[in-house]
Steps between C-alpha positions, in 0.01 A plus 500: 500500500532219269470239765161671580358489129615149534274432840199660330555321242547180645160604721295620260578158312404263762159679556380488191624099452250512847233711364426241250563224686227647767288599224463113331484371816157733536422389200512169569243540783261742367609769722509846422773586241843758469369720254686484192596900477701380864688200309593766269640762716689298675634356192534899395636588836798262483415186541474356120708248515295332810202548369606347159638165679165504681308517247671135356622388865119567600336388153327833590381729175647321242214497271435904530676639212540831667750313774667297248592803273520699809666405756852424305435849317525657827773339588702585133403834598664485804807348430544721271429815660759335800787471165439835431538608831858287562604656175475190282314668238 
């Protein structure tokens, strides 16, 4: 079980790090756009860490507060709703 919270994880992760990097890369040549709810969710959906990285790997929504404050509060969220659920708090 844990190895397969660990492959989600670890999946979820690498497509949001590619959901941005797809995204600036449309944005980049005009093209049509990820919607910004979708960078969310899959930021909700797992993949916070990725999409954080992205955002600096990618220079990609750095200067929209709501992904600034956002995206890392997500990802406290997360980590600690995973602490709670190991039994570390």
């Amino acid at each position: 079980m844990d190895k397969l919270i660990l492959g989600y994880v670890v999946i979820a992760n690498i497509a949001g790090l590619a959901v941005m990097g797809i995204d600036k890369a449309k944005a980049i040549k005009g093209a049509w756009r990820i919607p910004e709810k979708t960078l969310f969710l899959f930021s909700l959906i797992g993949g916070s860490i990725g999409t954080w990285a992205g955002m600096y790997l990618f220079h990609h929504k750095t200067k929209h507060w709501y992904f600034v404050i956002g995206m890392p509060a997500i990802l406290i969220i997360q980590l600690v709703i995973a602490a709670y659920f190991m039994g570390l708090i």
